[in-house]
BAZASE-696263 format. One record per residue (C-alpha): residue number from 1; x negated, y negated, z. Coordinates in pm, whole numbers, always signed. Each point is the difference from the previous one (the first is absolute). Last residue first. Layout:
! BAZASE-696263
+-----+--------+--------+--------+
|   k |      x |      y |      z |
+-----+--------+--------+--------+
| NUM |      X |      Y |      Z |
...
+-----+--------+--------+--------+
This chain:
! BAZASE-696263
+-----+--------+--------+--------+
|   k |      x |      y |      z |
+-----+--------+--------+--------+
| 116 |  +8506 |  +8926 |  +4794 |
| 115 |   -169 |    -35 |   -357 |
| 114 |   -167 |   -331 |    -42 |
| 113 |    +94 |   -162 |   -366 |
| 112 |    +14 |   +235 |   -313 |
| 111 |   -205 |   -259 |   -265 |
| 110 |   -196 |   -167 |   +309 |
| 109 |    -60 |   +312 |   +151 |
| 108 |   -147 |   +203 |   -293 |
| 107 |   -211 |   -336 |   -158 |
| 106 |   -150 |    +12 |   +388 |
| 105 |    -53 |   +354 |     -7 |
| 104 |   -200 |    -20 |   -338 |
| 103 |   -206 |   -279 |   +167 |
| 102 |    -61 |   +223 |   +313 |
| 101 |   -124 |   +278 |   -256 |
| 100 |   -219 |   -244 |   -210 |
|  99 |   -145 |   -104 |   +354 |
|  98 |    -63 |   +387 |    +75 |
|  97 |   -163 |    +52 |   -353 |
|  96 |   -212 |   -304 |    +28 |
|  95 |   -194 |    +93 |   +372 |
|  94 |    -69 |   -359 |   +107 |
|  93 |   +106 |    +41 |   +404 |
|  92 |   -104 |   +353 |    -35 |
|  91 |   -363 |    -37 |   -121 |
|  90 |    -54 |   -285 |   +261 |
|  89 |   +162 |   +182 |   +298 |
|  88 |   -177 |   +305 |    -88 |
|  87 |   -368 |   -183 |    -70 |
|  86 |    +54 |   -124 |   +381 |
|  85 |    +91 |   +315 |   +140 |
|  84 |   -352 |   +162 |   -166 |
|  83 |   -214 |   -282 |   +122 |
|  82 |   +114 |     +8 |   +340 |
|  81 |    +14 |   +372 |    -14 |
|  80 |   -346 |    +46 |   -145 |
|  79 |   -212 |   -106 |   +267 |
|  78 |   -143 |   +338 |   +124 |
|  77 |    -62 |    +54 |   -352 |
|  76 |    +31 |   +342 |   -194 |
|  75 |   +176 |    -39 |   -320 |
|  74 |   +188 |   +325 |   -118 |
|  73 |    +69 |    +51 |   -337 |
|  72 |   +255 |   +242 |    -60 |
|  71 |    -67 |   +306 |   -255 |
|  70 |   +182 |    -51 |   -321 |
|  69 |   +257 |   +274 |   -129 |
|  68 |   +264 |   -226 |   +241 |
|  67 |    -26 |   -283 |   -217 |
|  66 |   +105 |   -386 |   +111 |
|  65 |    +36 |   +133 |   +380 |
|  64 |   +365 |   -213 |    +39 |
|  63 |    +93 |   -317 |   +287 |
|  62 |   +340 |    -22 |    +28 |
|  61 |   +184 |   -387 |   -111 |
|  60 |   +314 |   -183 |   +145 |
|  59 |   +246 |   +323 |   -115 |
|  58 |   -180 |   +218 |   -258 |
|  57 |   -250 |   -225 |   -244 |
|  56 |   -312 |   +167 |    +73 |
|  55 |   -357 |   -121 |    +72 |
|  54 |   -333 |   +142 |    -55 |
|  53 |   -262 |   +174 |   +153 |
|  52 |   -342 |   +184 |   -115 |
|  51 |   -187 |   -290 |    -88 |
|  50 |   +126 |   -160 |   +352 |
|  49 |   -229 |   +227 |   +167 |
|  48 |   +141 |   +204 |   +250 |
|  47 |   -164 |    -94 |   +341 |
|  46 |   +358 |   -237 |   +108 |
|  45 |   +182 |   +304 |    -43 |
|  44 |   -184 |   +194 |   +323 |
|  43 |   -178 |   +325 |   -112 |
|  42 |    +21 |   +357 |   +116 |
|  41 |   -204 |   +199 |   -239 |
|  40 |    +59 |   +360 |    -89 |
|  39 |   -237 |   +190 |   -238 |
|  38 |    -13 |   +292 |   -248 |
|  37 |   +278 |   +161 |    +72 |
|  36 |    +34 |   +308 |   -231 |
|  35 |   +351 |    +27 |   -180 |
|  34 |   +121 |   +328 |    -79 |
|  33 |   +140 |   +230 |   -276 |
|  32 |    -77 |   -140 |   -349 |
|  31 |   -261 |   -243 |   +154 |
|  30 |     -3 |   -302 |   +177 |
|  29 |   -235 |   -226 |   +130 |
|  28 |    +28 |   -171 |   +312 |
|  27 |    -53 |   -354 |   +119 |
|  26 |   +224 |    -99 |   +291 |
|  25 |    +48 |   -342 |    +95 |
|  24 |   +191 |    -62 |   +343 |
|  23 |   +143 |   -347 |    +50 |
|  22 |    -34 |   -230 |   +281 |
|  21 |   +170 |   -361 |    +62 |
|  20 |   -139 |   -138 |   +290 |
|  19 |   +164 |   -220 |   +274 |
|  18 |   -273 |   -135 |   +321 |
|  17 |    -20 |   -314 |   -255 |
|  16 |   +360 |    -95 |    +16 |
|  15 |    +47 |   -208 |   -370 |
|  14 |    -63 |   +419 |   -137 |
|  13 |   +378 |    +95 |    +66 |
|  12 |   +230 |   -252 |    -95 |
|  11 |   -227 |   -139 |   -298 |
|  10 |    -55 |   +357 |   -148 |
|   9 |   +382 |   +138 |    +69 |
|   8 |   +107 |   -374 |   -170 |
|   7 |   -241 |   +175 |   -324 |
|   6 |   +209 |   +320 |     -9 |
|   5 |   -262 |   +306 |    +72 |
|   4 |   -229 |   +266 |   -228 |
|   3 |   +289 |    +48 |   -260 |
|   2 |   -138 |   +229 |   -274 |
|   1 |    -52 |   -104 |   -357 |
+-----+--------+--------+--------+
């Protein structure tokens, strides 16, 4: 899955609310010899639909797009930040596979001790 953004990149730069974190989405087909652009969307990360996210375990957490063969679902609400920022903190603060992670550290350190 492709790295979108590390999650303390998300809290650092979206808790100012004149910050946005764009992407450009391209849709194109391709062909033996050329891809055709079908459409090109510049969209904020807080309007992708959390069905198409998930989390993943490099460093303190990056948000992934789950399948990159599936379009993104956009949601459309002048509201949807708050919302949106508030679903992150909640997903991330009990996403299992990064706790089991910082619980496999914390065996590692406390068989090897802190390396200087």
């Amino acid at each position: 899955m492709p790295n979108m953004i590390a999650c303390s990149k998300v809290c650092d730069l979206l808790e100012e609310k004149n910050n946005n974190v764009l992407y450009i989405i391209i849709y194109y087909t391709y062909t033996s010899h050329y891809a055709q652009i079908e459409d090109i969307k510049v969209i904020p990360l807080e309007s992708i639909d959390w069905n198409c996210l998930r989390f993943g375990n490099l460093g303190e957490g990056q948000i992934q797009i789950k399948n990159t063969n599936k379009p993104i679902q956009i949601v459309e609400n002048a509201n949807y930040r708050e919302n949106w920022l508030l679903d992150f903190v909640n997903k991330y603060i009990t996403n299992q596979s990064l706790i089991k992670e910082l619980k496999k550290l914390r065996n590692i350190r406390r068989k090897y001790g802190q390396v200087s």
